[in-house]
GUZA-761969 format. One line per field, with one value per residue (C-alpha): residue number from 1; y, x, z; residue in one letter. Coordinates in steps of 0.2 Angstrom, whole numbers, plus 5000, padded with zeros to 4 digits. Each point is the difference from the previous one (the first is absolute). Layout:
# residues N
seq (NUM/...)
Y (Y/...)
X (X/...)
Z (Z/...)
type (A/...)
END
This chain:
# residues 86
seq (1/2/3/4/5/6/7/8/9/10/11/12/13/14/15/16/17/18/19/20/21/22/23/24/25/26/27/28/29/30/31/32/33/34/35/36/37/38/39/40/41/42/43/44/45/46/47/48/49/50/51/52/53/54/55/56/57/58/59/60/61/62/63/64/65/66/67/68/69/70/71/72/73/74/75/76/77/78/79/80/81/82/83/84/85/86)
Y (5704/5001/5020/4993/4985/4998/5001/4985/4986/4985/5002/4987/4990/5000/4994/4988/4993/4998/4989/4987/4997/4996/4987/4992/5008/5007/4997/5015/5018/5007/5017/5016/5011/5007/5007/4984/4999/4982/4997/5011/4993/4981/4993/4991/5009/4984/4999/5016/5000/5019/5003/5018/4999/5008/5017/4997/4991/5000/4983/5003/4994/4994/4990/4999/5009/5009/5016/5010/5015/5009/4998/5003/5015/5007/4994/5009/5018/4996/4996/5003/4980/4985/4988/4989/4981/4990)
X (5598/5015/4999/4981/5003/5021/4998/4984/5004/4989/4985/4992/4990/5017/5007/4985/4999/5019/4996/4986/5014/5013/4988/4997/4979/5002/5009/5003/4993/4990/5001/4993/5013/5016/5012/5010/4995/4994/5018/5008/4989/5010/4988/5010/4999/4995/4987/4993/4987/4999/4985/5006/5017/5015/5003/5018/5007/4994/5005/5003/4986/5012/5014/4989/5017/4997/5004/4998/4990/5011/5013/4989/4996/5018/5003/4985/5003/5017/4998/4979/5000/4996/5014/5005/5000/5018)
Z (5334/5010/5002/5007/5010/5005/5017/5001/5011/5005/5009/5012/4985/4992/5014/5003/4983/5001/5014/4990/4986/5011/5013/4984/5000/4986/4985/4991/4999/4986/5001/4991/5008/4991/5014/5004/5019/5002/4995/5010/5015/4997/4988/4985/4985/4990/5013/4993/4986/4995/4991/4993/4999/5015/4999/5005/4983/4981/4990/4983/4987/4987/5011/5018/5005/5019/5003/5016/4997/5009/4988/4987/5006/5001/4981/4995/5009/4992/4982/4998/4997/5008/5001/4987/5002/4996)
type (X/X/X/X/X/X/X/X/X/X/X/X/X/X/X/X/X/X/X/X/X/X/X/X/X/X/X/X/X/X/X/X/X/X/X/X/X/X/X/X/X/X/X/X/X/X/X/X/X/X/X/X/X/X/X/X/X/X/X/X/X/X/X/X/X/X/X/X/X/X/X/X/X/X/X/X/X/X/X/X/X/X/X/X/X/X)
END
């Protein structure tokens, strides 16, 4: 996705959603998208419901551990594996 998507930013309904959550309109955002804009626009992550998962982390199935896909990228054009959990 980031070879796709790095350069997204927020676009006016990002912005506009943004806006509900913070007057208070709106409670939370339940969303279907993946690329981590409605964060990035100001909303609180723990005000994000996202339906499909972000694109931007993976969290470990075993542990819930987070990882940043960007990291797990480099450990797999490193080694050919996904990272290990502690």
């Amino acid at each position: 996705m980031d070879d796709l998507y790095a350069g997204a930013q927020p676009g006016r309904g990002h912005r506009a959603l943004a806006s509900l959550v913070a007057s208070g309109k709106a409670g939370a955002i339940i969303t279907q998208n993946i690329d981590n804009l409605h964060q990035a626009s100001g909303v609180d992550p723990d005000k994000v419901i996202e339906l499909h998962g972000n694109g931007t982390y993976a969290r470990c199935l075993s542990c819930g551990k987070r990882h940043e896909l960007v990291d797990v990228r480099a450990e797999f054009d490193r080694t050919g594996a996904a990272p290990e959990c502690d």
